[in-house]
VONU-180594 format. One line per 8 residues: number of its first residue (from 1); for each residue y, z, x of C-alpha. Coordinates in nm, 2 decimals. Each point is the difference from the previous one (the first is absolute). Layout:
BEGIN
NUM) Y:Z:X ~ ... $
END
This chain:
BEGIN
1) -9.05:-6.72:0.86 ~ -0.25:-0.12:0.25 ~ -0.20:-0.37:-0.06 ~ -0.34:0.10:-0.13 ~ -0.23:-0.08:0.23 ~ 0.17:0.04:0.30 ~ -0.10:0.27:0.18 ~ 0.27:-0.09:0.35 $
9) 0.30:0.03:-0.28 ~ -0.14:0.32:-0.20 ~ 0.01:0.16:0.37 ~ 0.35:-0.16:0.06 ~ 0.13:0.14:-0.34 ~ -0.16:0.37:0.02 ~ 0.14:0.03:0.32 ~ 0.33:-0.11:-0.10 $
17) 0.00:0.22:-0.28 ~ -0.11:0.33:0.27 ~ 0.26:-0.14:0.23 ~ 0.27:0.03:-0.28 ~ -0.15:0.24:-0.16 ~ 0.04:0.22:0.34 ~ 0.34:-0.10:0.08 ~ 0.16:0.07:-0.33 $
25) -0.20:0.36:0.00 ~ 0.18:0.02:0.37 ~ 0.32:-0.09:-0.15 ~ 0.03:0.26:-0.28 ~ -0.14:0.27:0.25 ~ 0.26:-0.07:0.25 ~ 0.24:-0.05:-0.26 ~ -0.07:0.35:-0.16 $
33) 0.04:0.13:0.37 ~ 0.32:-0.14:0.07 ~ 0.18:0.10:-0.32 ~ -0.14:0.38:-0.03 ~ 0.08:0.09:0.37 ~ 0.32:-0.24:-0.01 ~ 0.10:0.29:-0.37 ~ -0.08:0.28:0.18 $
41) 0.23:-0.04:0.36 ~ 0.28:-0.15:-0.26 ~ -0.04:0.27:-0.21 ~ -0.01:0.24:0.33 ~ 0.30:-0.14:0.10 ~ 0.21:0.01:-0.32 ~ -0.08:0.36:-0.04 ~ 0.01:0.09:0.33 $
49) 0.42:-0.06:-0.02 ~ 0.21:0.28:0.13 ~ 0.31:-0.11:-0.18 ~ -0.19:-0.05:-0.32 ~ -0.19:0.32:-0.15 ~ -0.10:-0.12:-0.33 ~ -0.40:-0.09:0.00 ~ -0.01:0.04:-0.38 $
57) 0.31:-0.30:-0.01 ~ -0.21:-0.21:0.18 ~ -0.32:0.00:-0.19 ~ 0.20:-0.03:-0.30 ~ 0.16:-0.33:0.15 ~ -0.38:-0.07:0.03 ~ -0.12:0.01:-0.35 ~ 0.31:-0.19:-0.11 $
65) -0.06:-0.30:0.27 ~ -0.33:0.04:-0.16 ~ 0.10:-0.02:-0.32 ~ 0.23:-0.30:0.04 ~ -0.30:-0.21:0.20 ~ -0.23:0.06:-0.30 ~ 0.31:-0.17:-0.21 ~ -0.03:-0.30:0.28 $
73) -0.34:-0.06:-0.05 ~ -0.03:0.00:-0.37 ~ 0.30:-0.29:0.04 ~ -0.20:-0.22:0.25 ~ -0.30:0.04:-0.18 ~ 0.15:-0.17:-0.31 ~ 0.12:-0.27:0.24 ~ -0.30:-0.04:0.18 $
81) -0.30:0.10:-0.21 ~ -0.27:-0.16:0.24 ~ 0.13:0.15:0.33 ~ 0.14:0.37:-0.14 ~ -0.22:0.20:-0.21 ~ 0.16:0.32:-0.15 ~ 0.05:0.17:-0.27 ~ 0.25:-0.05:-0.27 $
89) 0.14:0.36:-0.03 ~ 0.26:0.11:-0.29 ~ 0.13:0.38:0.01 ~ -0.16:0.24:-0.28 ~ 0.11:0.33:-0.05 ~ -0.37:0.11:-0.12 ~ -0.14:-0.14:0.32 ~ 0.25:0.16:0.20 $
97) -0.06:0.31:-0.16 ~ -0.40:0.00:0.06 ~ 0.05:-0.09:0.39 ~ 0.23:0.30:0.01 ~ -0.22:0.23:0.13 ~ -0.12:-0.27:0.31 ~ 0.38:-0.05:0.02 ~ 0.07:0.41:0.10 $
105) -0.37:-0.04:0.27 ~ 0.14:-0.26:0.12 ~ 0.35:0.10:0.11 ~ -0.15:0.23:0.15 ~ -0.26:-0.15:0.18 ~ 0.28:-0.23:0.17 ~ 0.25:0.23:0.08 ~ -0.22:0.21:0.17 $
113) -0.16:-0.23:0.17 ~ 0.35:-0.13:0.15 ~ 0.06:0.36:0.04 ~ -0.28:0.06:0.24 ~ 0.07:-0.34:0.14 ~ 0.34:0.11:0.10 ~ -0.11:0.34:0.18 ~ -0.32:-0.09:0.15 $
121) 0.05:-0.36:0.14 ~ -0.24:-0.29:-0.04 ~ -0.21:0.12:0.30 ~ -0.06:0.33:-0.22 ~ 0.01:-0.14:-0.28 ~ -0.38:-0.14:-0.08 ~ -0.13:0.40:0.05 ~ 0.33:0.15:-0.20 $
129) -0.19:-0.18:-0.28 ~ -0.30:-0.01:0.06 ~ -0.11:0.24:-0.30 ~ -0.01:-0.25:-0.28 ~ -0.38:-0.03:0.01 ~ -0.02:0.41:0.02 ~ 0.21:0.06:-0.31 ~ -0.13:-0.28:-0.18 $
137) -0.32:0.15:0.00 ~ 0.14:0.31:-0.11 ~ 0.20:-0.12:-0.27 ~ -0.30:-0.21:-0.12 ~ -0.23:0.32:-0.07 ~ 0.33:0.23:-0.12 ~ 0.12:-0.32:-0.22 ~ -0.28:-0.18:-0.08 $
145) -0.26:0.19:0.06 ~ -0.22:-0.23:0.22 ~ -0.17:0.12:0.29 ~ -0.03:-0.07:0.34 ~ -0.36:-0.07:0.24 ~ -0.03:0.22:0.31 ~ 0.03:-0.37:0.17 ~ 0.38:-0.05:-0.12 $
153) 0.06:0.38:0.05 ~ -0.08:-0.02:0.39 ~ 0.22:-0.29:0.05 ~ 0.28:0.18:-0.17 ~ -0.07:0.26:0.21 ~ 0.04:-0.20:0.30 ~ 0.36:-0.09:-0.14 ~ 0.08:0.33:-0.02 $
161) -0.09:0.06:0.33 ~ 0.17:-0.32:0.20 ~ 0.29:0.11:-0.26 ~ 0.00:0.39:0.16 ~ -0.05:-0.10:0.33 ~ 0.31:-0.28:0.01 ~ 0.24:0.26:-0.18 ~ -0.16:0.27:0.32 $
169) 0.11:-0.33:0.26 ~ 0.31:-0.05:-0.15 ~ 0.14:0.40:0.03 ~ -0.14:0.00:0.36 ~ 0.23:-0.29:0.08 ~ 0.29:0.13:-0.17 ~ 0.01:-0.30:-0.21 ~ -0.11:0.16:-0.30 $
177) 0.19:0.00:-0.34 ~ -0.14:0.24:-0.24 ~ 0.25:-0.12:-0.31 ~ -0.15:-0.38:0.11 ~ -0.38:0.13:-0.03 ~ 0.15:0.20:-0.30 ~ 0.07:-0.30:-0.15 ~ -0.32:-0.18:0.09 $
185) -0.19:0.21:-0.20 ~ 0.17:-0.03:-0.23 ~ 0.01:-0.37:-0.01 ~ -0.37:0.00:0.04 ~ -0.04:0.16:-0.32 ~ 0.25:-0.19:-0.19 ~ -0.18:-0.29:0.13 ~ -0.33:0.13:-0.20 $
193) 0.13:0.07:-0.31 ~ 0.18:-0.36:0.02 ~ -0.34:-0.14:0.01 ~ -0.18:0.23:-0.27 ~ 0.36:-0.07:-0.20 ~ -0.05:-0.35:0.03 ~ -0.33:-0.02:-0.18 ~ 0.11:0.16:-0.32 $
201) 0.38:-0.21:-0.03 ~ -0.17:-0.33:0.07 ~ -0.12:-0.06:-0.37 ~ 0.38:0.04:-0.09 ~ 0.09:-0.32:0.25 ~ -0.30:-0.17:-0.08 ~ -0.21:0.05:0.29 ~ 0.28:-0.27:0.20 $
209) 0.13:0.18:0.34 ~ 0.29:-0.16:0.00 ~ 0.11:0.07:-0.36 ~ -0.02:0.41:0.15 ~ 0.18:-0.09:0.30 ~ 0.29:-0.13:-0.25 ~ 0.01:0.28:-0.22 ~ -0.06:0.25:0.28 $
217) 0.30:-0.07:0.20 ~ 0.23:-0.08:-0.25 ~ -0.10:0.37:-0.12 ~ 0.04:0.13:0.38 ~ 0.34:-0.12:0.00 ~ 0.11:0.19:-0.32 ~ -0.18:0.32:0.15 ~ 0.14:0.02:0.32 $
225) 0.35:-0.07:-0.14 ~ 0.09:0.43:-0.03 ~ -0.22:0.09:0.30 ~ 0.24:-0.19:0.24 ~ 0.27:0.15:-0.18 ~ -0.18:0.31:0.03 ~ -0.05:-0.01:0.37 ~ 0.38:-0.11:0.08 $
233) -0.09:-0.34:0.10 ~ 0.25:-0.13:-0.14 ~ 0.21:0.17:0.22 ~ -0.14:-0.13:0.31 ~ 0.01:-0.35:-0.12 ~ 0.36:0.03:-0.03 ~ 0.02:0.13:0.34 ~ -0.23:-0.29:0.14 $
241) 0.18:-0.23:0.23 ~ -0.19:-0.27:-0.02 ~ 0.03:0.02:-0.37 ~ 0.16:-0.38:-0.05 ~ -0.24:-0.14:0.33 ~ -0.18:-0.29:-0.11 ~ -0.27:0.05:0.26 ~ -0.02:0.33:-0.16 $
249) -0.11:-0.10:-0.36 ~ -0.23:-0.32:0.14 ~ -0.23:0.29:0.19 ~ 0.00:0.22:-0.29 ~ -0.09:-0.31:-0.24 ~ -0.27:-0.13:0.27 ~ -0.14:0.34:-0.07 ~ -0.03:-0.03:-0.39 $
257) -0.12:-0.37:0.06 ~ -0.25:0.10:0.20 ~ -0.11:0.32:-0.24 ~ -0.05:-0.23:-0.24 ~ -0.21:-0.30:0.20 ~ -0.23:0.33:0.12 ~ -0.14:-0.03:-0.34 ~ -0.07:-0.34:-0.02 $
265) -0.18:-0.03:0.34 ~ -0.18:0.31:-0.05 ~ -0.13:-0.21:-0.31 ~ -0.06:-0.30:0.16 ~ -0.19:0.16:0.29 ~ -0.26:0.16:-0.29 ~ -0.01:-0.31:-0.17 ~ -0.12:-0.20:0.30 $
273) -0.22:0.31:0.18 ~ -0.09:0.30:-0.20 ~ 0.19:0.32:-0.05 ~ -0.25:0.15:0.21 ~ 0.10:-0.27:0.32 ~ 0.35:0.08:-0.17 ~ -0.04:0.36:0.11 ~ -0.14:-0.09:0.37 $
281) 0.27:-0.21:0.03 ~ 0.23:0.27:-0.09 ~ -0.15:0.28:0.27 ~ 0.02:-0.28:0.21 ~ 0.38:-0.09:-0.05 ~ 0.09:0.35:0.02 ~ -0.14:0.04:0.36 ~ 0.15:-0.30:0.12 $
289) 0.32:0.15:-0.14 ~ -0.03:0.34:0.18 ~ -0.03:-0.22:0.34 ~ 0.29:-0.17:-0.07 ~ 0.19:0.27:-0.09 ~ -0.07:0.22:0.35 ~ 0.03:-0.35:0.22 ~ 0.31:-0.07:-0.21 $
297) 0.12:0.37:0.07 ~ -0.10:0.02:0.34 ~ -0.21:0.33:-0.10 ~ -0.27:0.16:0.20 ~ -0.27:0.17:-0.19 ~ -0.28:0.19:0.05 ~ -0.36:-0.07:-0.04 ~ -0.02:0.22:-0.26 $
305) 0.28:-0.11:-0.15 ~ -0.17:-0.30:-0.01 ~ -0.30:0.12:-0.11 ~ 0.16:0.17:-0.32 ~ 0.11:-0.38:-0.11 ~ -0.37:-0.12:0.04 ~ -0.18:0.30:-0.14 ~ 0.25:-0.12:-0.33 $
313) -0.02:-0.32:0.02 ~ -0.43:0.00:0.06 ~ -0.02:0.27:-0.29 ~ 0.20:-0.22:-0.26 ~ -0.21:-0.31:0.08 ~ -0.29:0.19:-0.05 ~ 0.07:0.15:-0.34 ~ 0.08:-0.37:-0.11 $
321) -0.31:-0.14:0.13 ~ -0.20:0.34:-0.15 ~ 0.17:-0.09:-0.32 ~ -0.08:-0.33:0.00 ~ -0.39:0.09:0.08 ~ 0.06:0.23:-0.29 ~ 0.11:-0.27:-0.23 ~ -0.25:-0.25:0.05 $
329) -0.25:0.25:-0.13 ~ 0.13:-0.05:-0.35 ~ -0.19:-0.25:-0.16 ~ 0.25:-0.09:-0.22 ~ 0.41:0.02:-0.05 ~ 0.21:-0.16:-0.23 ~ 0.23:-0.22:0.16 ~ 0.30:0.13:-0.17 $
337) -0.06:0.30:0.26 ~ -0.08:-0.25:0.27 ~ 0.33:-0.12:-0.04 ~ 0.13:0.33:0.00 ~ -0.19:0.11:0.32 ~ 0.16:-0.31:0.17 ~ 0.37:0.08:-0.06 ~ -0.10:0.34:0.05 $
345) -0.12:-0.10:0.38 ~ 0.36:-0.17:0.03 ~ 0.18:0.35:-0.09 ~ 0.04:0.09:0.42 ~ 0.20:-0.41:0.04 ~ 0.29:0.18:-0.25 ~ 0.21:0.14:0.31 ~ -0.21:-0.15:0.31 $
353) -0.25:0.24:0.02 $
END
């Protein structure tokens, strides 16, 4: 606290508080950055194994690392209460049971979101799923039963568009994958119905994020249990000859530890900004990551190519910001929903979108 009556240290301490205030907004910005791009090459790369065909294996590995870091946490917080703050979580049955139905979106939501990330690339990959916004619309009149202003309409229209155009670029380049933009689609609208899920499971964790991560993965792990016996994965792990390769297991556990630190910064990054900033930040990551991604590749693109990846990006920064317009004219929200609303704006940080 400043002296009272001194007007040289008041100045001093509010600009020492901007100062910090600035840096550690900086921090958890750059930080969010770093560990969604860093998930999405490491995931790129662990799927993109020729010896190893099992995508459904790995995100199962995933959820478990997942699982296991949740276990971590709820240890260190007993042993260091001031520094660690998480929830002390105990399995239920009941609880299990009522995040079920999350549990089967979710699954899916991830798998086919690695799916498209293994046939489309990372330089792809931001207009292979770029649809989310489109189909939660959708779902939110068909579901829900809320509507949607013209405003919000056109900018989902400009998805659409950049979305059409990009999947146009990619067949004139021969580089096109329809089973990746397949399973883009299909991603995006798992993604949705994730977010509409979330609202109506939360009262059955509390309202605590973390308490659904827990439950969540530990019921993702059970689920995909007879799908990658189903698929003959199995089989291929047996056949994998880097099956006992340390290095092997460290990249695929990197992966899961970084699945599960996406959450956290994506929470941190509200907390400090605002989920709409959160959202900015996001369209802005993602195009950063498409650069990357061709200089890493050493592609040459078109401009329209390019332009497909703007006309995306630009029409899902303008929803937000339309939404957020939209909002404000409420005059009043309880801030139960507020909460909501916030983890809701977080939904995209689950797999580094």
């Amino acid at each position: 606290m400043a002296l009272a009556g001194s007007e040289t240290m008041d100045q001093d301490g509010y600009g020492e508080t901007f100062i910090l205030r600035a840096v550690r907004i900086a921090t958890v910005v750059a930080l969010y950055w770093f560990i969604s791009i860093t998930m999405v090459f490491l995931n790129n790369y662990l799927l993109d194994n020729k010896d190893l065909d099992a995508p459904l294996f790995v995100t199962f590995y995933q959820c478990l690392v997942t699982v296991g870091l949740c276990w971590v946490m709820q240890l260190l917080s007993k042993l260091c209460p001031g520094l660690i703050d998480f929830p002390s979580v105990r399995f239920d049955v009941k609880t299990s049971r009522e995040v079920l139905p999350l549990s089967v979106v979710f699954i899916g939501m991830i798998t086919f979101n690695n799916l498209c990330l293994k046939y489309v690339g990372v330089a792809f990959y931001t207009v292979g799923r770029s649809l989310s916004t489109v189909f939660n619309v959708l779902l939110s009149y068909v579901i829900l039963k809320q509507t949607t202003s013209f405003q919000a309409l056109m900018c989902c229209g400009i998805i659409l568009g950049g979305f059409w155009l990009g999947v146009d670029q990619e067949g004139m380049a021969g580089s096109l994958s329809w089973s990746g933009v397949f399973f883009g689609v299909l991603a995006s609208a798992f993604v949705s119905m994730n977010a509409i899920y979330t609202k109506k499971v939360m009262p059955a964790v509390d309202g605590n994020i973390w308490k659904l991560s827990y439950y969540n993965n530990i019921n993702a792990c059970i689920l995909f249990l007879p799908f990658i016996l189903m698929f003959g994965e199995l089989g291929h792990l047996s056949s994998f000859s880097r099956l006992t390769d340390l290095g092997f297991w460290g990249m695929m556990t990197l992966g899961g530890v970084f699945g599960f630190a996406i959450g956290y910064v994506t929470g941190l990054q509200i907390k400090y900004t605002s989920p709409l900033t959160h959202n900015v930040s996001g369209t802005a990551k993602a195009c950063a990551q498409t650069v990357i991604a061709v200089v890493y590749n050493s592609s040459s693109k078109s401009m329209l190519w390019w332009t497909s990846n703007m006309m995306v990006l630009c029409g899902s920064s303008a929803y937000t910001w339309v939404k957020s317009l939209e909002m404000k004219k409420i005059p009043y929200r309880d801030p139960q929903d507020s909460a909501k609303e916030k983890l809701l704006a977080g939904e995209k940080g689950n797999m580094g979108v």
